[in-house]
C-alpha positions, 0 to 999 in steps of 0.5 A: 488659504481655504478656497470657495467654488462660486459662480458668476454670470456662468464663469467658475471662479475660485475665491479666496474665503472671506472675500466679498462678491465684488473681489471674487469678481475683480479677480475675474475679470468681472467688472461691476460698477461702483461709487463709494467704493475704493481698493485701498479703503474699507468696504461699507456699502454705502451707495448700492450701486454694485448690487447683484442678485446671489442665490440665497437672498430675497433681494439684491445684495452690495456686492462689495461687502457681501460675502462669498459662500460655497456653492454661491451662484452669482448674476451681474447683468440681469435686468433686474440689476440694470435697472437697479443700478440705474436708479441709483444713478438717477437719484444721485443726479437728481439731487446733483449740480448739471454743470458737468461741461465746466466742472473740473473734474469733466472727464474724470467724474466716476458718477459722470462715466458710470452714468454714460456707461448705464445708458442714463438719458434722462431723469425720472425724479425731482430732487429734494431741496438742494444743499444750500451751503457754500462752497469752501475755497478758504484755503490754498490748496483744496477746494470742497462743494457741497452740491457734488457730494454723493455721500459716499463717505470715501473723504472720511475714510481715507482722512479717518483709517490712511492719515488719521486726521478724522477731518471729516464725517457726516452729518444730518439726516435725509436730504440735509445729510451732509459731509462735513468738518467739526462745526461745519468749519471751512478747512481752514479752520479745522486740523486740515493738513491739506494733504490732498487725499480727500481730492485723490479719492473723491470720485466727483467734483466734490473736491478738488485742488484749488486751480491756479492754472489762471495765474500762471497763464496771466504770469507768462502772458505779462512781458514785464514778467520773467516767468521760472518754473521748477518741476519736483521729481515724482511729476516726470513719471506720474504726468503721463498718465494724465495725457495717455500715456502708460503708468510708470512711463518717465516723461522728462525731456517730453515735460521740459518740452511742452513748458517751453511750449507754454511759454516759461521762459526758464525750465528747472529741475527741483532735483537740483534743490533736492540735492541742495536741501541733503547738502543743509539736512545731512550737514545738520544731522552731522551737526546734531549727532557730533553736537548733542543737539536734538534727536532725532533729527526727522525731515521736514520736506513733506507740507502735510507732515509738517502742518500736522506737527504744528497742529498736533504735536507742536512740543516736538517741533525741535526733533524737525529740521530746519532746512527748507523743502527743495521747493521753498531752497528753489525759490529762494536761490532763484530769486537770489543767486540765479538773479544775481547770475542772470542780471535780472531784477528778482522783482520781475521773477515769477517762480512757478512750481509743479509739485505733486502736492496739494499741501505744497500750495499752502507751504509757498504762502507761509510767513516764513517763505520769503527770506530772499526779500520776495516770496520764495514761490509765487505759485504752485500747480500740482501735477493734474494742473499742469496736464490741465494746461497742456491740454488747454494748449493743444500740444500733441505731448506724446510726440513732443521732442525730448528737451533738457532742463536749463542752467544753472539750476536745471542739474539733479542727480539720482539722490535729488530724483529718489526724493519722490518715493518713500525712503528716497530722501532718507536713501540721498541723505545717507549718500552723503552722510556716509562719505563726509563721516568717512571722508571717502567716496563711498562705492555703495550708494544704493540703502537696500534696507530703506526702500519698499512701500511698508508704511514703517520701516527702520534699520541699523546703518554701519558708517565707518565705525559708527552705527545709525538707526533710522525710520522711513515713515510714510502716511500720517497715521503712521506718522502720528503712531510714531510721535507717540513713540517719541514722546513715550521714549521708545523710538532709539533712532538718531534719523527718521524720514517721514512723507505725508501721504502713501509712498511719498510723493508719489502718491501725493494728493495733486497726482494724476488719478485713479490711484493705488498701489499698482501704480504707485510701486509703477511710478516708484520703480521709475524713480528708481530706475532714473537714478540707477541710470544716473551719471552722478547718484550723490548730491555732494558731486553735483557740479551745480551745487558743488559752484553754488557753494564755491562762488556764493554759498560758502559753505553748508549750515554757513550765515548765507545758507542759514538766513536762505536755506533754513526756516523754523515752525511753530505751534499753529491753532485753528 
């Protein structure tokens, strides 16, 4: 790698060729301020606030797509520059909604910090004529507002080049420039998996998840209500970051603590459905693959994945499991067998879900989702809602006691908590694939060949005499490229894991931000670490499942499971 000598603000830096000015910077520890752009998306300069003065141009240079040259001289901090940057700022704020103290992303706002941090007091420009269109709360999951949009493109980038959906671009000119979906339709009607993405990038308010924090909090305030809530696995190491503690840091025994502290009458682990859902799936790709049934076989415990396939590939529906996700199963055995087990009437159970997932939101509404008689799940809340509402208590969260999950349903093993990385449901599946093929207790449970962060990887697994091909997929345009694969017939594997967005839910779009892939290898370290540390690691030995199955279940892939457990999807048109 050829190496280039520069200088910025005085300090000697060796960066690699090919670098941009803001790069070189970063790995210097020189901070420059920026908007449009992101570390995980494609540079365009577009809002001109990183702007620097670089010996050899007559005027101020982006930063962020500027090239680096030998002998480069560059100034961050001149009052030329300062000036430039504040500029920018106020122009955007000129033409931006002043309801800063009410707006969800209050504290979070990268426009709102960079114009506190350039010393921004006042506004010299009047803005143009302000975005007229209404704002889009037409779907269950996300929430867009015209009036907040800085244009910084960072939607249409990570919907157009991670997920390779193109939901969004530009349109118009001038003050009319909008943001916009094809027609300008509501998310609702456009081919919007509601992954959340978009509202993981955008660096206002622009978009966002839709807030049900309201609902859960009338739902606890209502005495005739019992309110349930299930927390998925990769909240109990990414909710910490959002009330101050360090990235990675695993807060389960804190998190149980303060729903209690809310008010929930009942405090449950999704990797309890985590490891039901491998009980069903396993069993049904041991169906397929003895049965000559469809393969192969591809999980569907991602909303998002799932949305797409029905919007874009609704001829390979059958290659799609039918088992619900851990929380739809969760939904339904609470509003049955834990009513059934409690005495308590299912019409009075209010199942609450903390999900990592914006598209989870949509997943809980679906037609389908009320087997048990009664919506499996009531509402959902991602991770950044529930830190809202910790917040909103008061609760001192770092010093909260460490508290364990109730029963029945509050027992996860390492398998149910590894379903929140990439691999991870692949890796569980496995688990228990291989001992009910061999018909032993199996010694070796960690699949080495499926974890990492590569957006596709695959393996040839030996079970017994028996060799299986697999495919972890993680984000949708990996996704698409192998659907494509499948139709063409090259894709030779009999299982195939694929998660919506970057690394898995851990990258979910209802996480806490910033996010890149630092702290997503952090977070997915700590999964890792909670179930090298667990006492049980297969989902066939959790003593849970194993009493659900023996006194009401019966068996996996039976009639009960069946009607409970599993579902079915279907070609969907916007």
């Amino acid at each position: 790698m050829t190496m280039i000598n520069i200088t910025i603000d005085g300090k000697k830096i060796h960066a690699p060729q090919g670098s941009s000015i803001l790069e070189a910077a970063q790995s210097a520890d020189v901070h420059i301020p920026t908007l449009c752009y992101h570390p995980e998306l494609r540079a365009e300069g577009a809002c001109r606030l990183c702007m620097v003065e670089a010996s050899g141009s007559r005027s101020l240079v982006a930063s962020c797509v500027y090239p680096i040259s030998e002998g480069m001289t560059v100034r961050t901090n001149t009052s030329k520059v300062r000036e430039a940057r504040k500029t920018v700022v106020e122009l955007l704020l000129a033409n931006h909604p002043k309801d800063c103290l009410c707006c969800q992303k209050n504290g979070d706002c990268e426009l709102q910090k960079i114009a506190a941090d350039l010393g921004v007091r006042k506004i010299r420009f009047e803005g143009g004529e302000q975005k007229a269109h209404t704002i889009d709360n037409s779907n269950p999951s996300l929430v867009r507002d015209q009036e907040k949009c800085i244009l910084c493109g960072r939607c249409i980038r990570v919907c157009r080049d991670v997920q390779g959906m193109n939901v969004y671009s530009f349109a118009g000119r001038g003050f009319g420039a909008i943001v916009s979906t094809a027609f300008e339709q509501d998310l609702k009607d456009s081919v919007c998996t509601y992954c959340g993405q978009c509202s993981s990038v955008c660096p206002t308010g622009a978009i966002v998840e839709k807030d049900d924090t309201e609902k859960v909090w009338e739902a606890i305030n209502n005495p005739e209500k019992i309110v349930i809530v299930q927390t998925a696995p990769s909240v109990r190491v990414a909710l910490g970051e959002e009330l101050g503690i360090p990235v990675g840091s695993v807060v389960t025994g804190k998190m149980v603590a303060a729903l209690r502290q809310l008010g929930f009458d009942k405090v449950f682990d999704t990797n309890f459905s985590a490891d039901l859902t491998i009980m069903e799936e396993g069993h049904e790709f041991i169906h397929r693959l003895q049965n000559g049934g469809v393969l192969p076989m591809i999980t569907s415990c991602s909303p998002g994945w799932v949305n797409m396939m029905e919007l874009k590939y609704p001829e390979l529906l059958p290659h799609l499991s039918t088992a619900k996700s851990p929380q739809q199963m969760f939904g339904a055995v609470a509003k049955t067998y834990f009513a059934e087990k409690s005495g308590i009437d299912p019409a009075k159970i209010v199942s609450v879900s903390v999900m990592p997932c914006t598209a989870k939101k949509a997943e809980a509404i679906r037609e389908e989702m009320c087997d048990s008689g009664y919506r499996d799940v009531d509402i959902v809340i991602t991770t950044r809602e529930l830190g809202r509402m910790i917040r909103e208590a008061g609760l001192d969260f770092a010093n909260l006691p460490e508290e364990n999950y109730d029963s029945p349903l509050g027992t996860g093993t390492g398998a149910g908590v590894i379903f929140g990385t990439t691999g991870g449901v692949m890796e569980a599946a496995l688990r228990t694939v291989a001992d009910v093929l061999t018909g032993q207790d199996l010694p070796n449970v960690d699949y080495n060949e499926v974890r990492g962060m590569a957006e596709t990887r695959e393996a040839t697994i030996k079970i017994g005499d028996m060799e299986v091909k697999i495919a972890v997929v993680n984000t949708l345009s990996s996704a698409q490229k192998m659907l494509e694969r499948i139709k063409a017939g090259t894709a030779d594997y009999q299982f195939i894991e694929v998660m919506a967005c970057p690394g898995g839910c851990i990258g979910g779009g209802g996480q806490p931000v910033p996010v890149n892939r630092q702290i997503r290898e952090a977070r997915r370290a700590a999964l890792l670490d909670c179930d090298r540390h667990s006492e049980l690691r297969k989902s066939h030995q959790n003593p849970e499942i194993k009493t659900l199955y023996a006194t009401w279940m019966g068996k996996p892939l039976g009639e009960k499971a069946h009607n409970l457990l599993h579902t079915h999807y279907s070609a969907k048109k916007r």
